[in-house]
C-alpha positions as CSV (number, residue, x, y, z in Angstrom):
1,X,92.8,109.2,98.4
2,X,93.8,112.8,98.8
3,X,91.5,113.4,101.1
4,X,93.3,111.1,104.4
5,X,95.9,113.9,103.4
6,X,93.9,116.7,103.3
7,X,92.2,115.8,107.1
8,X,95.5,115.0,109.0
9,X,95.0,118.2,110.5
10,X,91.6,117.1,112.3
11,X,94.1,114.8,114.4
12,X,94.8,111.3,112.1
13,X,96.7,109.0,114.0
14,X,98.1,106.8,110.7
15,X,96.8,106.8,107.5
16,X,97.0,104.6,104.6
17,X,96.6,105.3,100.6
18,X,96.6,102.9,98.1
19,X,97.0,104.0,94.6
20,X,97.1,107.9,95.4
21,X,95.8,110.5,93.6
22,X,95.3,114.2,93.1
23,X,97.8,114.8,96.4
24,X,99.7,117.6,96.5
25,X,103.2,118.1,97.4
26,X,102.6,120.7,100.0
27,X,99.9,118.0,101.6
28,X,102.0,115.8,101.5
29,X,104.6,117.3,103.1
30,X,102.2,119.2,105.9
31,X,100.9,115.2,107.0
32,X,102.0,115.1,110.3
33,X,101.1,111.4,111.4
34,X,102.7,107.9,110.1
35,X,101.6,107.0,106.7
36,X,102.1,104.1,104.4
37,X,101.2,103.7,100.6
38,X,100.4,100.8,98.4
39,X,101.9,102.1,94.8
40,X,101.4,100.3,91.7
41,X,104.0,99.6,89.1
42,X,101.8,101.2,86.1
43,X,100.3,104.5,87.4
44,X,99.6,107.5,84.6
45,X,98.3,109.5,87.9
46,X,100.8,108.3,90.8
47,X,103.7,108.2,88.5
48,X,107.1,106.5,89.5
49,X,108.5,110.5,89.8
50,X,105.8,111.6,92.4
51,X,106.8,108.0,94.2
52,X,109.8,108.6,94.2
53,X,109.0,112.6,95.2
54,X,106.8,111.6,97.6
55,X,109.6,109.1,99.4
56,X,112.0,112.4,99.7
57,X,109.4,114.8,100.8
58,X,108.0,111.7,103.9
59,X,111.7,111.3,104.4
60,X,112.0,115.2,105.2
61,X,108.9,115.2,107.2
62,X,110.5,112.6,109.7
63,X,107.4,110.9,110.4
64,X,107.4,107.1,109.8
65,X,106.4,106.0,106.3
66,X,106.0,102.8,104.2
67,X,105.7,102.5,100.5
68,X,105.3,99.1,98.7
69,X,105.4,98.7,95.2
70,X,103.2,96.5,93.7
71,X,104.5,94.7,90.5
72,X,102.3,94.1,87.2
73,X,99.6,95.8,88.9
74,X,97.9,99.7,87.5
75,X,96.3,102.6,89.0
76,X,93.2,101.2,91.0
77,X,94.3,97.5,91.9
78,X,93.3,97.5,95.7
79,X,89.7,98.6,94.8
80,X,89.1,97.5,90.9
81,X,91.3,94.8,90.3
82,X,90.6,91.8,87.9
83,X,90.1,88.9,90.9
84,X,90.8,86.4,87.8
85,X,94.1,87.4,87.7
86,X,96.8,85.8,89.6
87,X,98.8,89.0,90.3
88,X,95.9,91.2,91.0
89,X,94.6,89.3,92.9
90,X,97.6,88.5,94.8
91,X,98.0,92.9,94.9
92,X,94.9,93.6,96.3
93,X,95.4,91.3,98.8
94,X,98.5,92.3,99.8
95,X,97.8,95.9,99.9
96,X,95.3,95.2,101.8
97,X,97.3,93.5,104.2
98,X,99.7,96.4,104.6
99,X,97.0,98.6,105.4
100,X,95.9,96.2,108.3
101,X,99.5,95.8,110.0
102,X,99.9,99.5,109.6
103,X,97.5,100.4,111.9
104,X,97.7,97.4,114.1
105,X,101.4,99.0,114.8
106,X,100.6,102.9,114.8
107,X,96.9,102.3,116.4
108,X,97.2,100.0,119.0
């Protein structure tokens, strides 16, 4: 997922992550288009610091930004989630979702 962060500077219009990973600060902070994230509750890489982090450091940047936490759900969930499961299910879904009416509303 880094790597919609690392190309903003070809000209993105929005981007979306889900589940980020191996993002840097500095990145982050240097993305100069709308961005939205789908976070999940249990993350050992996108921890609920570099959430939080990342919040202040979009905040700063002044750019419109979403992030949606996803509940019961790990590191993953919107690309290899358990279908079986009610709330993974329901994730993946949803994230997906958000991706969708994010860039209806900063695309069209």
């Amino acid at each position: 997922m880094q790597y919609v962060v690392r190309h903003s500077k070809s000209g993105i219009d929005a981007g979306f992550l889900a589940h980020p990973s191996l993002v840097e600060e500095e990145e982050l902070a240097a993305f100069k288009a709308p961005l939205a994230i789908a976070a999940a509750e249990t993350d050992s890489i996108f921890t609920t610091e570099k959430r939080h982090q990342s919040e202040v450091i979009l905040k700063e940047a002044g750019h419109p930004y979403q992030i949606n936490l996803y509940g019961g759900v790990s590191h993953g969930f919107a690309v290899r989630c358990d279908l079986s499961k009610k709330i993974e299910k329901y994730a993946k879904e949803q994230a997906f979702l958000q991706a969708v009416t994010w860039f209806d509303e900063h695309l069209l």
